[in-house]
PDB file with one MODEL, atoms N, CA, C and O in Angstrom:
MODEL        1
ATOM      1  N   UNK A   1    -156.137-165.186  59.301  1.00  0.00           N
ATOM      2  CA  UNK A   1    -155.079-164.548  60.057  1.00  0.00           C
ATOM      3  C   UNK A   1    -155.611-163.379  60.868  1.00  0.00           C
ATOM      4  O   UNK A   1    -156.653-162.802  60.558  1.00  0.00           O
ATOM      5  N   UNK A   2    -154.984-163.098  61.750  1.00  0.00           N
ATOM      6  CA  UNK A   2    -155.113-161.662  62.545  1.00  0.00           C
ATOM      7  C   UNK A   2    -154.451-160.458  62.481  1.00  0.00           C
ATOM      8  O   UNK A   2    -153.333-160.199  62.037  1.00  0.00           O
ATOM      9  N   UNK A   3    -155.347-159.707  63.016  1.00  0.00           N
ATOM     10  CA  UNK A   3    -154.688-158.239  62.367  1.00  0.00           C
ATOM     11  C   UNK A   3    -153.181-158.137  62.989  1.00  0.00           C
ATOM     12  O   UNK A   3    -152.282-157.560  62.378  1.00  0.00           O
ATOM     13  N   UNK A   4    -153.036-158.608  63.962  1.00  0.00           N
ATOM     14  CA  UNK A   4    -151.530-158.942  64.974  1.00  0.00           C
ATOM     15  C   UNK A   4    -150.583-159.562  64.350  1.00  0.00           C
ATOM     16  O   UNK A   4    -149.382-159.304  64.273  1.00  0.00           O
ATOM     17  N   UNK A   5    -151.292-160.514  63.848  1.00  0.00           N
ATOM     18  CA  UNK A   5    -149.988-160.809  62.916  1.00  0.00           C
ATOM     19  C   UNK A   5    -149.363-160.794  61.150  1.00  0.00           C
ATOM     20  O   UNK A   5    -148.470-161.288  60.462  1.00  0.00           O
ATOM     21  N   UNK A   6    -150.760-159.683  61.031  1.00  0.00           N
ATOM     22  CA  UNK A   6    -150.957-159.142  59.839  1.00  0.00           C
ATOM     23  C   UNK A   6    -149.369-157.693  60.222  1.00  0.00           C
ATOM     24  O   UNK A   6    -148.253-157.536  59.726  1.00  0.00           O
ATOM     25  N   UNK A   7    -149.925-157.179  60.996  1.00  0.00           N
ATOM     26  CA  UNK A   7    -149.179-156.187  61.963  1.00  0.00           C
ATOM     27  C   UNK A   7    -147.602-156.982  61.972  1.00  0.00           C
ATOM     28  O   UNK A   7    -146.824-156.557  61.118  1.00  0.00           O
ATOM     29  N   UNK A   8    -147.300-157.645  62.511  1.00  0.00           N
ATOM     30  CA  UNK A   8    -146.082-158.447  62.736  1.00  0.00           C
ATOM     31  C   UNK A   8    -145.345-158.601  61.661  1.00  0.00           C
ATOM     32  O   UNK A   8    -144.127-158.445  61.746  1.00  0.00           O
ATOM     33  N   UNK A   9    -145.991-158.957  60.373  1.00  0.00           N
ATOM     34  CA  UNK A   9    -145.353-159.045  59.039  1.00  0.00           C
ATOM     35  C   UNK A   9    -145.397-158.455  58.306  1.00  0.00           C
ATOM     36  O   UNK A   9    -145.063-158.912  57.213  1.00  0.00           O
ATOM     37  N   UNK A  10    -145.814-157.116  58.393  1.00  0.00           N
ATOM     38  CA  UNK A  10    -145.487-155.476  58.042  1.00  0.00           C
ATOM     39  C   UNK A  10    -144.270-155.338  58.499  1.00  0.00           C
ATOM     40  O   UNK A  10    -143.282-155.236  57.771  1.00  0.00           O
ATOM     41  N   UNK A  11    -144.250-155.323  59.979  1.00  0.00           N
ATOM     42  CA  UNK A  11    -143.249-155.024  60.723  1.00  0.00           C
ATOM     43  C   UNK A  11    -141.655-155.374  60.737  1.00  0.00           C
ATOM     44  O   UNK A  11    -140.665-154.714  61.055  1.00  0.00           O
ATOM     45  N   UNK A  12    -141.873-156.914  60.176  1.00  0.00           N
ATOM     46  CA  UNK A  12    -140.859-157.244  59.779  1.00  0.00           C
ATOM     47  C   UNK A  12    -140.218-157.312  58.713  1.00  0.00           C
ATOM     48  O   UNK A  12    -139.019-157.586  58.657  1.00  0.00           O
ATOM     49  N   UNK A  13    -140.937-157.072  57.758  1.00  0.00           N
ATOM     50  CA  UNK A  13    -141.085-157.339  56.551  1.00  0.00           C
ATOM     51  C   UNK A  13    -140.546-156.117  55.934  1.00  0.00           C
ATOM     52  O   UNK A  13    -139.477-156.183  55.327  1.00  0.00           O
ATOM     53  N   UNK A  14    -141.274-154.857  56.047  1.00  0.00           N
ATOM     54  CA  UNK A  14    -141.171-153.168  56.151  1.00  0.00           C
ATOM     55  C   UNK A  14    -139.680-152.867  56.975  1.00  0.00           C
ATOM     56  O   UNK A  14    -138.589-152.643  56.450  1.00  0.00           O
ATOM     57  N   UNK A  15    -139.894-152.913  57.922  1.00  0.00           N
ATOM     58  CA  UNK A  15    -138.786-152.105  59.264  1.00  0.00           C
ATOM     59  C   UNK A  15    -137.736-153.667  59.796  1.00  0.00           C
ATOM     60  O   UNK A  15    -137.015-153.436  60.767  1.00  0.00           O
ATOM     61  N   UNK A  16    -137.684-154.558  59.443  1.00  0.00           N
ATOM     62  CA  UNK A  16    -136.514-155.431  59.645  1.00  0.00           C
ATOM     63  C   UNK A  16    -136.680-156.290  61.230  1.00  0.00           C
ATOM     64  O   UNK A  16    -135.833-157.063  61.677  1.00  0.00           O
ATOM     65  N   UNK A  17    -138.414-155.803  62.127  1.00  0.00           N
ATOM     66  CA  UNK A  17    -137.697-155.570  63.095  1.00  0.00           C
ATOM     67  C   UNK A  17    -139.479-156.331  63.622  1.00  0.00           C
ATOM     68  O   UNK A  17    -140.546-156.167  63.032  1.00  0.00           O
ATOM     69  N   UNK A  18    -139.263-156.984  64.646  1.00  0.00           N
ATOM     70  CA  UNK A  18    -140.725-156.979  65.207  1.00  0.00           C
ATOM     71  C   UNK A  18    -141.226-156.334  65.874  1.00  0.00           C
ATOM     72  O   UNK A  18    -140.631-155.994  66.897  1.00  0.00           O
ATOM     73  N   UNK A  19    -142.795-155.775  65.571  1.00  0.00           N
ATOM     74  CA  UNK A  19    -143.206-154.547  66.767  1.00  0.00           C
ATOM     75  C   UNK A  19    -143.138-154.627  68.237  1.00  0.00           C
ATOM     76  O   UNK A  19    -143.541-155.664  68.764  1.00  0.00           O
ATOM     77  N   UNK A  20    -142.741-153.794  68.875  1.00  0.00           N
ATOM     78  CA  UNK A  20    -143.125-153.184  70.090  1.00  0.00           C
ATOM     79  C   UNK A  20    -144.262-153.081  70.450  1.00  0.00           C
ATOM     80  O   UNK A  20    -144.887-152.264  69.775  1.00  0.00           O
ATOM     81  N   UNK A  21    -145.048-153.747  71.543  1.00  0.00           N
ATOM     82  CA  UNK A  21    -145.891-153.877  72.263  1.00  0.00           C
ATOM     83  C   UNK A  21    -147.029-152.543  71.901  1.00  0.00           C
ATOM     84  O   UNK A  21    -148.041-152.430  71.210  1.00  0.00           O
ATOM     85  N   UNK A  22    -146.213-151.641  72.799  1.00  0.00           N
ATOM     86  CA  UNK A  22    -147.472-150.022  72.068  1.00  0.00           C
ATOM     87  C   UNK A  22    -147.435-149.509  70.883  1.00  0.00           C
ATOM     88  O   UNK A  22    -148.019-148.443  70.690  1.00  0.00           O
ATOM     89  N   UNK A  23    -146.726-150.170  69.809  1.00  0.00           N
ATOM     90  CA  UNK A  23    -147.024-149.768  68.734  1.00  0.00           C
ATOM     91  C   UNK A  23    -148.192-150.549  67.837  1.00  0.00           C
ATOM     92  O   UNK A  23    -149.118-150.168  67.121  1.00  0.00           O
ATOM     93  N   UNK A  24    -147.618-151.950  68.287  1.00  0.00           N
ATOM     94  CA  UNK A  24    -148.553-153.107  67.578  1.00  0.00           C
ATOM     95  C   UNK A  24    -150.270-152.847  68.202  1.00  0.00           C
ATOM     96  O   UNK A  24    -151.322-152.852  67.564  1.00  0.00           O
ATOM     97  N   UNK A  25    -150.025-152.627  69.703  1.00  0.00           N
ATOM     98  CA  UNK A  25    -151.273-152.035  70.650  1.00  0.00           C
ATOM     99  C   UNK A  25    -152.083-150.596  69.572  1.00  0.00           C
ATOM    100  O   UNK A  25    -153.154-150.776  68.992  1.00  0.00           O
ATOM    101  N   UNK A  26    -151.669-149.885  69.536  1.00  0.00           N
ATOM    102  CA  UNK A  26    -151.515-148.900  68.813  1.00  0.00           C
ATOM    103  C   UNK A  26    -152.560-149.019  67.414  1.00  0.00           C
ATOM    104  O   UNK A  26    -153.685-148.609  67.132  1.00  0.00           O
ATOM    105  N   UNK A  27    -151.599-149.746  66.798  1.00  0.00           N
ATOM    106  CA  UNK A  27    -152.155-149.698  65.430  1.00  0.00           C
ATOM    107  C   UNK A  27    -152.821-150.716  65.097  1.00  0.00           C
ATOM    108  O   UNK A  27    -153.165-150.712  63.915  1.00  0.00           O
ATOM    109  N   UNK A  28    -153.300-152.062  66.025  1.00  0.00           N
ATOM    110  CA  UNK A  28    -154.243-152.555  66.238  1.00  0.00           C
ATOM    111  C   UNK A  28    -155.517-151.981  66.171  1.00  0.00           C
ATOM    112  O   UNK A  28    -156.308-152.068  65.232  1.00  0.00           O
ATOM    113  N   UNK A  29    -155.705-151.212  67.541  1.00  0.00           N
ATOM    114  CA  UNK A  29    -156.665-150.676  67.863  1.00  0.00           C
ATOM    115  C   UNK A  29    -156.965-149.635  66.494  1.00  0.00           C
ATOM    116  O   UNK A  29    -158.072-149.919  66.037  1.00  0.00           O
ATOM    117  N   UNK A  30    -156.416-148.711  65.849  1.00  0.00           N
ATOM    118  CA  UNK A  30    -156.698-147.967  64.957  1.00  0.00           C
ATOM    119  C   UNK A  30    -157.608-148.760  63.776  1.00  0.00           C
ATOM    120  O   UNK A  30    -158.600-148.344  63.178  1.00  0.00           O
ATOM    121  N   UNK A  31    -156.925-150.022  63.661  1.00  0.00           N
ATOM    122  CA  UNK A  31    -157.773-150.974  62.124  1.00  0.00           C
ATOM    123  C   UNK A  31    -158.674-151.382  63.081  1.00  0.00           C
ATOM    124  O   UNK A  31    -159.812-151.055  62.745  1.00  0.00           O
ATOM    125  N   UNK A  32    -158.635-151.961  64.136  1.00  0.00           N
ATOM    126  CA  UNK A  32    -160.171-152.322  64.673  1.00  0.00           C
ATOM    127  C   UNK A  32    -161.653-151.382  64.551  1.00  0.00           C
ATOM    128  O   UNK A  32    -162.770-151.740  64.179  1.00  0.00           O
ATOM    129  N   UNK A  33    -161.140-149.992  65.046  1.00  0.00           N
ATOM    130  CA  UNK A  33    -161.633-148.758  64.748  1.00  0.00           C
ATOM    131  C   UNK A  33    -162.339-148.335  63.473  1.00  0.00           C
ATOM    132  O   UNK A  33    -163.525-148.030  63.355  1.00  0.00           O
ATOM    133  N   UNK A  34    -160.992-148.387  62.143  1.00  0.00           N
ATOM    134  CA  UNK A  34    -161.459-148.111  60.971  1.00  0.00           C
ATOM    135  C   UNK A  34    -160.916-147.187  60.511  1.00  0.00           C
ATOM    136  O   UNK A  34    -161.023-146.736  59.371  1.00  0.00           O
ATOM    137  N   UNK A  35    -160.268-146.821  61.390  1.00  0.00           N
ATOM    138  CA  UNK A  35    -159.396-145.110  61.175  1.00  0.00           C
ATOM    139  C   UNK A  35    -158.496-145.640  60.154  1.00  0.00           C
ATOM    140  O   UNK A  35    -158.756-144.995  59.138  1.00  0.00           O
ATOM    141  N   UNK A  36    -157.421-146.620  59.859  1.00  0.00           N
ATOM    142  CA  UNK A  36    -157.036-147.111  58.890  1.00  0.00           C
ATOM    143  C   UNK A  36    -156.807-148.345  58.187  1.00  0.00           C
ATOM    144  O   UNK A  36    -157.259-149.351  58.734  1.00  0.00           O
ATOM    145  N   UNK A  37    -156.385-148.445  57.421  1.00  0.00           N
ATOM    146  CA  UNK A  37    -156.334-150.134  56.612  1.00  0.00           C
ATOM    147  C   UNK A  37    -154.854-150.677  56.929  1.00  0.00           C
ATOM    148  O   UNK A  37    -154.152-149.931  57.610  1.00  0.00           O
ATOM    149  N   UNK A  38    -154.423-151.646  56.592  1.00  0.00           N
ATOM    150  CA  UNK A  38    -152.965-152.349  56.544  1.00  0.00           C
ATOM    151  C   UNK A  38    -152.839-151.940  55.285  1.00  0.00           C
ATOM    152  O   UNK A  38    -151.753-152.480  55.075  1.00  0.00           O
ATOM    153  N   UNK A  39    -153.120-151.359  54.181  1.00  0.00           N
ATOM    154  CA  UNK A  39    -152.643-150.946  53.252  1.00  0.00           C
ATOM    155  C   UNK A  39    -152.488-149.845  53.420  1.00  0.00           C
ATOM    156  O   UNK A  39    -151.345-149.589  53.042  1.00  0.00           O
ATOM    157  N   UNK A  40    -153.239-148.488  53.982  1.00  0.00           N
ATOM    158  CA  UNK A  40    -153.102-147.544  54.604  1.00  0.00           C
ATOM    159  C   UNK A  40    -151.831-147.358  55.394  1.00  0.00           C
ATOM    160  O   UNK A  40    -151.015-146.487  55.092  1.00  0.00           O
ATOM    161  N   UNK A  41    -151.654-148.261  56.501  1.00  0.00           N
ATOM    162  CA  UNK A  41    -150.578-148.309  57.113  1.00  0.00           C
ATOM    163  C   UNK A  41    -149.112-149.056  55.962  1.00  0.00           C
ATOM    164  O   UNK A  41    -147.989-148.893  56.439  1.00  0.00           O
ATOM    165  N   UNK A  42    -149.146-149.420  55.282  1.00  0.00           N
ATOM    166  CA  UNK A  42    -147.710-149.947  54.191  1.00  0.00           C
ATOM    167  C   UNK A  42    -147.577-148.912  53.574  1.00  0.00           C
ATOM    168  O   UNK A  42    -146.368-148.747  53.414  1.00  0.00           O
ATOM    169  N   UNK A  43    -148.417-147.710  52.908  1.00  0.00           N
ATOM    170  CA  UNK A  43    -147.950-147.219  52.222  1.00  0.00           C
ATOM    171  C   UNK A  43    -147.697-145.339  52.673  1.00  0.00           C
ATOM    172  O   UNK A  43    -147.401-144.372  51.970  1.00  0.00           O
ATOM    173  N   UNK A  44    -148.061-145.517  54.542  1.00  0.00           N
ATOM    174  CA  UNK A  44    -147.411-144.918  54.948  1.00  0.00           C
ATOM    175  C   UNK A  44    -145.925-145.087  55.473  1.00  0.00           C
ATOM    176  O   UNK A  44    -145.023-144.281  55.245  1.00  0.00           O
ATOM    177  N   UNK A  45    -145.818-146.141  56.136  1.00  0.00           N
ATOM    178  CA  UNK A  45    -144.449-146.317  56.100  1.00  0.00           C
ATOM    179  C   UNK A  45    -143.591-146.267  55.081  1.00  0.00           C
ATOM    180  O   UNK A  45    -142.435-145.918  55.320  1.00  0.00           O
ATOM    181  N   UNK A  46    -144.042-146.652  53.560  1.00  0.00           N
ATOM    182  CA  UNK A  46    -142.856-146.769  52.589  1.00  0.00           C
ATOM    183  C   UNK A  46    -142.977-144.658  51.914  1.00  0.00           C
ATOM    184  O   UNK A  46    -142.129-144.332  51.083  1.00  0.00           O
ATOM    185  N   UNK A  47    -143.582-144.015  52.185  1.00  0.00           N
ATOM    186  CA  UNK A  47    -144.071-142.789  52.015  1.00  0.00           C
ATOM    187  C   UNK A  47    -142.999-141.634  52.780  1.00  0.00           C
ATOM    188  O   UNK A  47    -142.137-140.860  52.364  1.00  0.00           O
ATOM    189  N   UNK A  48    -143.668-142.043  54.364  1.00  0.00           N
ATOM    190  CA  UNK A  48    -143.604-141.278  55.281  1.00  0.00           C
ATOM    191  C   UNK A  48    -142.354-141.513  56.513  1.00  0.00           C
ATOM    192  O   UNK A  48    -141.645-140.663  57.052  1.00  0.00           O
ATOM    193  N   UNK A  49    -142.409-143.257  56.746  1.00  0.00           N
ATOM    194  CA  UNK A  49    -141.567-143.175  58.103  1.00  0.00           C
ATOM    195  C   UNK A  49    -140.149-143.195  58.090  1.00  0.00           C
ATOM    196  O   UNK A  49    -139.611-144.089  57.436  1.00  0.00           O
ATOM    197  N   UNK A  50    -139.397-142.316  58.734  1.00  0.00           N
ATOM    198  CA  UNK A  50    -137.766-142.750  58.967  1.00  0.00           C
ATOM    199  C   UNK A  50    -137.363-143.334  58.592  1.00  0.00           C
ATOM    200  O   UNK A  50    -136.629-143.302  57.604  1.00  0.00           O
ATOM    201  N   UNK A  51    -137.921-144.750  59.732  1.00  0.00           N
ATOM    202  CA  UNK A  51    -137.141-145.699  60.112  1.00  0.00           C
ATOM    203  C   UNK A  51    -136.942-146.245  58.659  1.00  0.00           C
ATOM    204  O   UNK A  51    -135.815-146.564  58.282  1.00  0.00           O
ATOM    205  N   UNK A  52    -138.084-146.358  57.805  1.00  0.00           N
ATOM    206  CA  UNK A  52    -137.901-147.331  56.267  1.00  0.00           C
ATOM    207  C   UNK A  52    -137.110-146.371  55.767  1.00  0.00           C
ATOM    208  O   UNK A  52    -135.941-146.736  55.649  1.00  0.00           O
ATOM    209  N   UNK A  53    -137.434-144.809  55.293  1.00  0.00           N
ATOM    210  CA  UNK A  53    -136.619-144.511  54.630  1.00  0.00           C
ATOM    211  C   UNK A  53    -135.286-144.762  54.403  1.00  0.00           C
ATOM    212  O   UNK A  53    -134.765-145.260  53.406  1.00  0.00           O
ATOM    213  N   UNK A  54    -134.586-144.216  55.827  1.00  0.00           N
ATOM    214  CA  UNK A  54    -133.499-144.747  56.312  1.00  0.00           C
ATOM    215  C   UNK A  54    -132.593-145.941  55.761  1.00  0.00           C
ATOM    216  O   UNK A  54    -131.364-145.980  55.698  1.00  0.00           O
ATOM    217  N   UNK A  55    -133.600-146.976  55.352  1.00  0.00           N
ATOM    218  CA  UNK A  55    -133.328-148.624  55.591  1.00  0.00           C
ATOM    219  C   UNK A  55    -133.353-148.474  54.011  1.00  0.00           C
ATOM    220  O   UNK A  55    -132.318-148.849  53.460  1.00  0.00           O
ATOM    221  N   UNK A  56    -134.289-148.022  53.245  1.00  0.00           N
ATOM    222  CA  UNK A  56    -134.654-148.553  51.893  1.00  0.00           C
ATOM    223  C   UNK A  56    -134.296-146.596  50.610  1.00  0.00           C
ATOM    224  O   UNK A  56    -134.430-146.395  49.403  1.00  0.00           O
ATOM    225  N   UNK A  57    -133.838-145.662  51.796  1.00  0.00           N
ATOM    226  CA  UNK A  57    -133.807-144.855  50.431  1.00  0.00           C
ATOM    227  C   UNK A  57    -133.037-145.023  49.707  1.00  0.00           C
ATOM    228  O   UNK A  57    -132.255-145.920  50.023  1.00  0.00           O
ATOM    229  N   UNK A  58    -132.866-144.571  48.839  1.00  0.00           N
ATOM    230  CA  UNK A  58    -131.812-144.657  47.491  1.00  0.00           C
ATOM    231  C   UNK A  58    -132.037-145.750  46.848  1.00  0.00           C
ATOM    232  O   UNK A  58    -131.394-145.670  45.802  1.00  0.00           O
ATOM    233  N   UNK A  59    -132.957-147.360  46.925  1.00  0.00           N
ATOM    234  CA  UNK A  59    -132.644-148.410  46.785  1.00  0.00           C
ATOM    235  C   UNK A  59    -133.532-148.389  45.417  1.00  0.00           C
ATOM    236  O   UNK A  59    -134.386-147.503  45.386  1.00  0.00           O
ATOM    237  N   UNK A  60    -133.455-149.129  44.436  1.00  0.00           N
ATOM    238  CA  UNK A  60    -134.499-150.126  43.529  1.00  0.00           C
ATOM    239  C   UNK A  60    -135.117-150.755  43.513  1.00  0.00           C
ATOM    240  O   UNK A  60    -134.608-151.875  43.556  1.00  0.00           O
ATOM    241  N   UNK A  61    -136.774-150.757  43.440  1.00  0.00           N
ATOM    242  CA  UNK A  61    -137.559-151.105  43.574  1.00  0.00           C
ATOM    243  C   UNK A  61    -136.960-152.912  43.802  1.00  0.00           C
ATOM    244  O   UNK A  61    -137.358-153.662  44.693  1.00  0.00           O
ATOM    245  N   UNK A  62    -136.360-153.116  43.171  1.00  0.00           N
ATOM    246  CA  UNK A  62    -136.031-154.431  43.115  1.00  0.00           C
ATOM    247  C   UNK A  62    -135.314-154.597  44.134  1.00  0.00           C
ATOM    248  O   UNK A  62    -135.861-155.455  44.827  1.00  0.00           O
ATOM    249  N   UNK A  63    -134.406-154.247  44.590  1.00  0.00           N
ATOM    250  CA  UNK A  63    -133.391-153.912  45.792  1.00  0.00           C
ATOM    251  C   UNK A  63    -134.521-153.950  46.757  1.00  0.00           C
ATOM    252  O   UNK A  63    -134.638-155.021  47.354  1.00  0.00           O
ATOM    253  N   UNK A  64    -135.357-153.039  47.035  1.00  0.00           N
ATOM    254  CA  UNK A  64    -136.222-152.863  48.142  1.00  0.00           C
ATOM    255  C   UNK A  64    -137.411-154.546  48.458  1.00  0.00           C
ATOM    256  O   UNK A  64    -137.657-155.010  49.571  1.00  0.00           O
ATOM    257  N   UNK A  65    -137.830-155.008  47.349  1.00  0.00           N
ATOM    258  CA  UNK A  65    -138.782-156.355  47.152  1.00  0.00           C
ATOM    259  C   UNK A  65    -137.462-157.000  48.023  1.00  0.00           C
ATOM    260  O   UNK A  65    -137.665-157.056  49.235  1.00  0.00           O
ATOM    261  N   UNK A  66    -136.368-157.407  47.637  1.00  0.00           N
ATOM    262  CA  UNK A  66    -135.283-158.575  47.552  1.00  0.00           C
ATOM    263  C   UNK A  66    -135.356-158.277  49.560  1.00  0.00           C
ATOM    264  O   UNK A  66    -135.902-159.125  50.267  1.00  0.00           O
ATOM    265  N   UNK A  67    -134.892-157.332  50.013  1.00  0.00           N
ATOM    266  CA  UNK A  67    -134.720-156.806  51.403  1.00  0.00           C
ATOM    267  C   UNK A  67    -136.235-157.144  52.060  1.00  0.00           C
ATOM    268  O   UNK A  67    -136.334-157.981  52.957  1.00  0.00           O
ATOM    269  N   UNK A  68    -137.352-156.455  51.561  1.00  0.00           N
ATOM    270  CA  UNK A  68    -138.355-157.079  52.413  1.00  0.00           C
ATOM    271  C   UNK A  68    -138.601-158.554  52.104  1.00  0.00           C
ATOM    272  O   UNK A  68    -139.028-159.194  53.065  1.00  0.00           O
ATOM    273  N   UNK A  69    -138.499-158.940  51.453  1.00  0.00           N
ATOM    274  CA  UNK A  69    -138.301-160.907  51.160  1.00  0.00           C
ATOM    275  C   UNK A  69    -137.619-161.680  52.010  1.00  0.00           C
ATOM    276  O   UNK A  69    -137.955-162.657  52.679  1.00  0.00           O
ATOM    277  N   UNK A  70    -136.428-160.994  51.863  1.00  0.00           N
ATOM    278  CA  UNK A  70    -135.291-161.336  52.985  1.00  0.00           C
ATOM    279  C   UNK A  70    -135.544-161.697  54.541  1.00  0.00           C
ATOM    280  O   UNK A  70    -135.235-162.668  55.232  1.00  0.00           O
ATOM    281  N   UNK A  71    -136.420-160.186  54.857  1.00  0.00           N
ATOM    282  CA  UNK A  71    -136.727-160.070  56.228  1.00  0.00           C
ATOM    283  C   UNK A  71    -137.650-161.133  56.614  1.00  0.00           C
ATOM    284  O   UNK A  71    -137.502-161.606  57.741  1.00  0.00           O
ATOM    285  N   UNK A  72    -138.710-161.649  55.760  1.00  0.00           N
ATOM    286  CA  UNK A  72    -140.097-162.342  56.026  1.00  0.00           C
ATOM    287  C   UNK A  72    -139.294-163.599  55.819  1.00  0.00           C
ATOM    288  O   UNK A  72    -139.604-164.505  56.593  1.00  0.00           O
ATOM    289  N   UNK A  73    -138.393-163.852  55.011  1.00  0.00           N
ATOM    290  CA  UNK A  73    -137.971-165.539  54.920  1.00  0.00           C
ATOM    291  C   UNK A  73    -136.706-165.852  55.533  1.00  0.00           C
ATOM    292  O   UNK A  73    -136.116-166.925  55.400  1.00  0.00           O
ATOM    293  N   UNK A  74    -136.379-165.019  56.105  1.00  0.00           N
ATOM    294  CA  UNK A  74    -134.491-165.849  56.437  1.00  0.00           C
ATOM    295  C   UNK A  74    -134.980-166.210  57.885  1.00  0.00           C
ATOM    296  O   UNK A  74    -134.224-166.786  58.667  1.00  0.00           O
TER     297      UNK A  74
ENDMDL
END
């Protein structure tokens, strides 16, 4: 697989949503680099970003698995 669509199913998977061009651009280029990992990047988003918080605070671990499952299979 590729980091693009390694990227893509974070994206959807994490944030509900498929990336945006300069973001996917973005954080491509960063793992090509080395500056970070796709694990690096998951466990900033579930950490750090808004948009997930937003989507997944308050939830149960189980609650949160069931929602990103959701996103990658429906």
């Amino acid at each position: 697989m590729s980091i693009r669509n390694d990227l893509q199913k974070l994206y959807i998977g994490y944030l509900g949503r498929a990336a945006d061009k300069p973001g996917l651009d973005y954080w491509e280029a960063q793992i090509n680099a080395g500056a970070i990992t796709l694990d690096d990047l998951r466990i900033n988003w579930v950490n750090e970003q808004p948009e997930y918080l937003s989507m997944y605070g308050g939830l149960t671990r189980s609650q949160v698995a069931g929602n990103i499952y959701q996103n990658l299979f429906k």
